[in-house]
C-alpha positions in Angstrom: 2.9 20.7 5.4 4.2 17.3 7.2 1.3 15.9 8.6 1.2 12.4 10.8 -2.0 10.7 10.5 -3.1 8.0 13.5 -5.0 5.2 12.7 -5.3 1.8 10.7 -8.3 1.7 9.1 -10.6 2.4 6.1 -12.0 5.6 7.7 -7.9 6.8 8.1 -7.8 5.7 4.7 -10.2 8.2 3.4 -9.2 10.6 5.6 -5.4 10.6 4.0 -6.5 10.3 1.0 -9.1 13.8 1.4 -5.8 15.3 3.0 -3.6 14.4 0.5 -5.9 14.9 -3.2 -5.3 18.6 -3.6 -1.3 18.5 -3.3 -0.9 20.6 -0.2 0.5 18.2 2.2 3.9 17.9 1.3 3.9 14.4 3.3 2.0 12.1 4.9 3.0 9.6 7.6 0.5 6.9 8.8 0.5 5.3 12.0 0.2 2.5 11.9 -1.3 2.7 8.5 -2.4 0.1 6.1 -1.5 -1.1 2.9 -3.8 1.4 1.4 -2.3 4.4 3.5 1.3 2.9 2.1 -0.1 4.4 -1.6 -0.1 7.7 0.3 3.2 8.1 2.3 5.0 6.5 4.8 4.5 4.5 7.3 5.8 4.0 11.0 5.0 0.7 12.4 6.5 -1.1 15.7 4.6 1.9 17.8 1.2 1.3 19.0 -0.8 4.0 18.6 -2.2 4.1 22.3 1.5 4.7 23.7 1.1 8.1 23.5 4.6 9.3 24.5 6.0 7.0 22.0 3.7 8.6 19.5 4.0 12.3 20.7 8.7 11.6 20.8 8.2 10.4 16.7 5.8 13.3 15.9 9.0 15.6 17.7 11.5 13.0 15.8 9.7 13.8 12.5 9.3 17.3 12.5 5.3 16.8 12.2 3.9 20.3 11.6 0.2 18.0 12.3 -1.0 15.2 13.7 -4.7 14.2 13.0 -6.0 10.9 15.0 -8.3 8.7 13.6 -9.8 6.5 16.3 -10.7 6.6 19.6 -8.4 4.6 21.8 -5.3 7.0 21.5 -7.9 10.4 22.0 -8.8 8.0 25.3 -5.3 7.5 26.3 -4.1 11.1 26.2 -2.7 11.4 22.7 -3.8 14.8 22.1 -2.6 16.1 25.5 1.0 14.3 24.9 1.9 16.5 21.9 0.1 19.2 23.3 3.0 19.5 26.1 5.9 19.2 23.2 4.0 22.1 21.5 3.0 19.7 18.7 -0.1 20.8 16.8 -2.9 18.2 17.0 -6.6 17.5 16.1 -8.5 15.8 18.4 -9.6 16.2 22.0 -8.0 15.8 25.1 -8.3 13.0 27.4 -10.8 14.3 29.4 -13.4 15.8 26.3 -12.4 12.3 24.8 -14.8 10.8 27.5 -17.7 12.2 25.3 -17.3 8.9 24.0 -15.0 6.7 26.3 -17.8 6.7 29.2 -21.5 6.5 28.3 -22.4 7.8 31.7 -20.0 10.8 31.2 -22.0 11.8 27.6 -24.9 11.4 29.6 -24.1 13.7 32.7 -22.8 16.2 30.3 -25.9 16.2 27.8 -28.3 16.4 30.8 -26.6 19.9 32.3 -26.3 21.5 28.5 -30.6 20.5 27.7 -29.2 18.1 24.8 -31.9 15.8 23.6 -30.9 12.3 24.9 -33.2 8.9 26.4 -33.5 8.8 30.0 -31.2 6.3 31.2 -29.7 5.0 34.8 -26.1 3.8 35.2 -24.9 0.8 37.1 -22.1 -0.8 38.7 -23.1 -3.6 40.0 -25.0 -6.2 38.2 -28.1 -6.9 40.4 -28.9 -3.7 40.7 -28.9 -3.6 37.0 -31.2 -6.9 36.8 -33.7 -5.1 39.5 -33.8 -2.1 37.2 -34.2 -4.6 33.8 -37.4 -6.1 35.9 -39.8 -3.3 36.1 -39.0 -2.0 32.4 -41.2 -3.0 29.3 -39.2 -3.4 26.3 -37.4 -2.7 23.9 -34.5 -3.0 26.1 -31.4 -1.0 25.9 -27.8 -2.0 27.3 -24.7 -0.6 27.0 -21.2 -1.3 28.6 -20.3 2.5 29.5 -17.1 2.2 28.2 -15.3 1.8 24.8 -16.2 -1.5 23.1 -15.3 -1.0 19.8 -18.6 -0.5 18.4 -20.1 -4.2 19.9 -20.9 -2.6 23.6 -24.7 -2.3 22.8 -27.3 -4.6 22.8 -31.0 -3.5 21.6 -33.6 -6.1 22.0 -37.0 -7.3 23.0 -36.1 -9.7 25.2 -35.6 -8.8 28.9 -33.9 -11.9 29.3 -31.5 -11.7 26.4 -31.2 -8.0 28.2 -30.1 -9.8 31.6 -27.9 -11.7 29.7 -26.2 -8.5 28.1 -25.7 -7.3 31.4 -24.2 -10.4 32.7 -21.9 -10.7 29.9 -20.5 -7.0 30.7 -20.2 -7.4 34.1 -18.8 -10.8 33.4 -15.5 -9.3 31.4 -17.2 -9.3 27.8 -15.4 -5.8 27.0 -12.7 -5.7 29.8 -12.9 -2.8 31.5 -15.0 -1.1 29.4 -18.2 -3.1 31.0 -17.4 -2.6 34.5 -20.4 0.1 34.8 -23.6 -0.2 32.0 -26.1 2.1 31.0 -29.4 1.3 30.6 -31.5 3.7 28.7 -34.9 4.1 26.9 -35.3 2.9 23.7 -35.6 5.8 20.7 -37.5 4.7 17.8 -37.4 6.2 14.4 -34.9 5.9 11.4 -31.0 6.7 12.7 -28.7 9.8 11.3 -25.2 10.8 11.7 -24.2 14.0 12.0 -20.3 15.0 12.0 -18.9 18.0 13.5 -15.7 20.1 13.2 -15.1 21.8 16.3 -12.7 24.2 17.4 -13.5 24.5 21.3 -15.8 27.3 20.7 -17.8 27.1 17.3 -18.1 24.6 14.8 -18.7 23.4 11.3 -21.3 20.4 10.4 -20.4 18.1 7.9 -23.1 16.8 4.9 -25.0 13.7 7.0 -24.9 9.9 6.2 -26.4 7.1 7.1 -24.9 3.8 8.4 -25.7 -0.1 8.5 -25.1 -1.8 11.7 -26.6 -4.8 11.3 -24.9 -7.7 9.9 -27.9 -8.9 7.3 -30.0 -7.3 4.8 -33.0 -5.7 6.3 -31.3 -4.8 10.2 -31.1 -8.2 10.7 -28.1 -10.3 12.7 -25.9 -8.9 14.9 -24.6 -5.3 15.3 -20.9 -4.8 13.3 -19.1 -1.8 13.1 -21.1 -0.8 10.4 -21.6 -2.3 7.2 -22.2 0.5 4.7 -23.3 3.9 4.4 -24.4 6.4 1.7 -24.6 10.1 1.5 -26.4 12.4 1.2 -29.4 11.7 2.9 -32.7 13.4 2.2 -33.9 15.5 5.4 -36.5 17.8 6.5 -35.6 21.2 5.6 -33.8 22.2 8.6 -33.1 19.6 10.6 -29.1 19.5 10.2 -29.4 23.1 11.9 -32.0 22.1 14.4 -29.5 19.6 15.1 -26.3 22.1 15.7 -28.2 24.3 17.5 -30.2 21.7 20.2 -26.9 19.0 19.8 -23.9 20.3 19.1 -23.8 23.6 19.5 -24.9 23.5 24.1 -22.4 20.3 24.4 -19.3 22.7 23.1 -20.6 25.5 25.6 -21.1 23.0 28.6 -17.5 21.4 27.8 -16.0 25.5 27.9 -17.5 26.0 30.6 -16.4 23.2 32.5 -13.0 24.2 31.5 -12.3 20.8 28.7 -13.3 23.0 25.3 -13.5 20.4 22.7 -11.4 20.4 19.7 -11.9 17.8 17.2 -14.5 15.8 15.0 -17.7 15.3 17.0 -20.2 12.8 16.0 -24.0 12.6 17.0 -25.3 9.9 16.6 -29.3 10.6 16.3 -32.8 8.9 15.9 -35.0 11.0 14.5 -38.3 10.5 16.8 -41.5 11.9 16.9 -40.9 14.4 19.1 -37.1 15.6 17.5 -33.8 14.5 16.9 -32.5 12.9 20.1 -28.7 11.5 21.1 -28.2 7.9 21.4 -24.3 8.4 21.4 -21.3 10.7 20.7 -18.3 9.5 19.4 -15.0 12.0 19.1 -14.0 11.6 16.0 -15.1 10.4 12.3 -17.4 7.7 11.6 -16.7 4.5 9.5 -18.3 3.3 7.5 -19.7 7.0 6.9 -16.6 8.9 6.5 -15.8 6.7 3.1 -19.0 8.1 2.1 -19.0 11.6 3.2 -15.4 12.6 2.8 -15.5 12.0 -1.5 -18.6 14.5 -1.3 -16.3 17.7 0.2 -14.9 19.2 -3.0 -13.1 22.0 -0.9 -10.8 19.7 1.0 -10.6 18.7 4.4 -7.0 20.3 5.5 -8.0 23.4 5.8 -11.1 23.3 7.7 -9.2 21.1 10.0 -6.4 23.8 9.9 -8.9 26.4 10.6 -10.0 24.5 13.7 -6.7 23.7 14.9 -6.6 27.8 15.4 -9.7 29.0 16.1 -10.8 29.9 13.2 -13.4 27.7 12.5 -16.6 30.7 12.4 -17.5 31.7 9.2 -15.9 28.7 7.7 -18.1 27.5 4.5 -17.0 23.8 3.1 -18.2 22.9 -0.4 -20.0 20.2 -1.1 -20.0 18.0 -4.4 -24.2 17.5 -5.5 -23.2 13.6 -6.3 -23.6 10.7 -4.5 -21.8 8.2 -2.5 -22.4 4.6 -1.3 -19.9 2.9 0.6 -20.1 -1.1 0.9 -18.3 -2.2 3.3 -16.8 -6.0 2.4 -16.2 -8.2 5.5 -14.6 -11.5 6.5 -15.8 -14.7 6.8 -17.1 -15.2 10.8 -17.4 -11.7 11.0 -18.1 -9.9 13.9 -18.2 -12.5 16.1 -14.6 -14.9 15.0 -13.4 -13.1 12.0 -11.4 -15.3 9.5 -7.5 -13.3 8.8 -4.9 -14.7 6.0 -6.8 -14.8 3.3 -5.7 -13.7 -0.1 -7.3 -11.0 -1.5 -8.1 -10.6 -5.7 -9.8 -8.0 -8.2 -9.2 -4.3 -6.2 -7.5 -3.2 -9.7 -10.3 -3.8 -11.0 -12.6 -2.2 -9.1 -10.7 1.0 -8.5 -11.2 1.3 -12.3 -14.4 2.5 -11.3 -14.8 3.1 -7.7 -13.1 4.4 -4.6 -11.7 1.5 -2.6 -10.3 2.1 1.1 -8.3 -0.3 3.2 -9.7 -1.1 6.6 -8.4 -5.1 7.6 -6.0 -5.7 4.7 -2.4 -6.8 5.2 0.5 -8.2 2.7 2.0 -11.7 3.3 6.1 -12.7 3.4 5.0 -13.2 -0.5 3.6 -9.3 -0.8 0.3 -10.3 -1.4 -2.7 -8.5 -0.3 -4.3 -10.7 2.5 -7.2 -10.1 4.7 -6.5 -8.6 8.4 -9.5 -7.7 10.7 -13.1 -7.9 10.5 -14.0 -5.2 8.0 -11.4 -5.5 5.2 -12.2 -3.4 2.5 -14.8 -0.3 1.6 -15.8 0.0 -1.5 -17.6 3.4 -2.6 -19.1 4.4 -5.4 -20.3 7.9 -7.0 -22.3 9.2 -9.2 -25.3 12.5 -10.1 -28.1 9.8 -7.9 -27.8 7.9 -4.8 -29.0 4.6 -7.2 -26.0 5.3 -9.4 -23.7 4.9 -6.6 -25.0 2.2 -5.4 -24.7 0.6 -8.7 -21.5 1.7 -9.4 -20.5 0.4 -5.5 -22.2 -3.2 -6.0 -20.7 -3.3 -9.5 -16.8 -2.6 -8.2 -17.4 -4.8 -5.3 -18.4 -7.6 -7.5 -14.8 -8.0 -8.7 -13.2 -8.5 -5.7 -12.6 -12.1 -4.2 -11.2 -13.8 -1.3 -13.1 -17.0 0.6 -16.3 -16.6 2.7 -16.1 -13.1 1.7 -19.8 -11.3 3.1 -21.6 -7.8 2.6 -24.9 -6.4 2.5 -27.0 -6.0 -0.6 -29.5 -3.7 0.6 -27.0 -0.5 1.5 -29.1 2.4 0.2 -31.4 0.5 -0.9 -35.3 2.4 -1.2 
């Protein structure tokens, strides 16, 4: 099987390489890709990956019997429903089931008709009316630009002015277009889960849970990242993951049918885990990162062909196998991450730590010399396994200790008690 994989980052990383591990892909194109992904096939470049016809003509150029999308901006801008029309198998939703995640207000609408657990919220498009509504609330405060924001559209805080700020800022072109309506919603309190499913329109197939690192700094503290590590699995009540696909996932995929969208592709609930039950803070339509580079070493059957499975149908009675061990993924960032991230510097010591750990590519790039220089925000994740959580995590800190570049940062408190 030819397969065409979207995406430039560490989760598409671990995502080709799960494709790729047992041999059945006779080929695997990236695109973009990233010097990682380069280890694992080919890779198209000069096409951005939201220009969907482009995307969906190479995919017909290539003879792609797949194509399997990484992130969210090309699911937003119609990929899926561009190959769809040149009869190009894909996984991932359509444009419309995309706005699960490309409009906070649409999730919202959509969880309230299907009974989904979710924090009462009120959305805005104008900014006063958004201040009134700020006024008569007690904290924590809650604010989110409605639309995609690459993970840094939400602001949690005590502060009601810091909250007006927020507001301001979105309304004020922080996130483009994607603040041009906000959400704000009650605040959930209790620890955090992730919860991936595979979906097939009709049923679908939950993945082993992880938990993620937003914050910045050791113990939650600084500002929310992408994500900044993540380790699985994660010890749960008896239960809960299929309390979760039966209250969560389970009415969203029959309110989505029965508005005529089914949804095909990864779904991810993001959870607290209150008092009173799991409740949604967010869905996102398609993997996690950092948790993918976490969860993904864990499947022992493969990922192909439960994704093959959903791209027919197929998906009920579907079982995945799941290794017992352990994974902690560190994610390494650059210097002036999140907020001005520092790019060009040259990166030392992944040999050495893929001697004993896992290590994806998310912002890596190679100079006019062929070196391995840094590229985004999140360069590198660095996962370790082993029989307990604490050997991971050892094995992760120990790998990530031998690689270098300037003002490199990371957390040293992923999975951590």
């Amino acid at each position: 099987m030819k397969i065409l994989l979207v995406g430039s980052g560490a989760r598409e990383h671990a995502i080709g390489w799960s494709l790729t591990k047992d041999g059945s892909v006779s080929e695997l194109l990236s695109l973009p890709g990233n010097p990682g992904l380069a280890g694992l096939g080919p890779m198209i470049e000069g096409v951005g990956p939201t220009d969907v016809g482009a995307v969906a003509a190479l995919a017909r150029i290539h003879k792609i019997d797949l194509v399997v999308v990484g992130p969210e901006a090309p699911l937003a801008a119609g990929l899926s429903d561009a190959l769809t029309r040149l009869g190009i198998p894909v996984f991932g939703p359509t444009r419309y089931a995309a706005r699960l995640e490309s409009s906070k207000s649409f999730a919202k609408e959509v969880m309230k008709r299907a009974g989904v657990p979710t924090p009462s919220y009120e959305a805005f498009e104008d900014p006063e009316a958004a201040r009134s509504h700020l006024a008569q609330l007690e904290g924590p405060f809650v604010v989110k630009a409605d639309g995609l924001a690459a993970g840094k559209g939400v602001l949690v805080t005590d502060s009601r002015s810091e909250a007006v700020r927020w507001v301001d800022h979105c309304f004020g072109g922080g996130f483009d277009e994607a603040g041009s309506r906000v959400v704000v919603e009650a605040h959930a309190s209790g620890p955090e889960l992730s919860v991936f499913a595979i979906c097939d329109g009709e049923h679908s197939l939950t993945l082993d849970p992880a938990r993620d690192y937003k914050r910045l700094l050791e113990d939650d503290r600084g500002p929310n990242t992408g994500g900044m590590g993540s380790y699985s699995p994660v010890a749960l009540p008896v239960g809960l993951v299929g309390e979760v696909e039966r209250t969560v996932i389970a009415p969203t995929l029959a309110q989505m049918a029965s508005d005529g969208h089914p949804f095909q592709g990864f779904l991810y609930a993001g959870l607290v885990l209150t008092d009173d039950g799991p409740t949604v803070i967010e869905f996102n339509v398609r993997l996690g990162d950092p948790e993918t580079q976490a969860v993904l070493p864990r499947l022992r059957s493969g990922l192909l062909p439960l994704i093959e499975a959903a791209v027919n149908g197929r998906l009920s009675g579907v079982e995945p196998q799941w290794d017992p061990m352990a994974a902690v993924n560190v994610v390494l960032a650059s210097r002036g991450y999140p907020e001005a991230p520092k790019v060009g510097d040259r990166i030392s010591g992944i040999a050495a730590a893929e001697s004993t750990a896992l290590v994806f590519h998310g912002g890596t790039a190679t100079n006019d010399k062929g070196q391995l220089i840094t590229k985004g925000g999140r360069v590198l994740s660095v996962v370790g396994t082993g029989p307990t959580v604490e050997a991971a995590r050892s094995t992760a800190y120990g790998a990530a200790a031998s690689i270098h570049w300037p003002g490199m940062q990371f957390r040293r408190d992923i999975a951590a008690g």
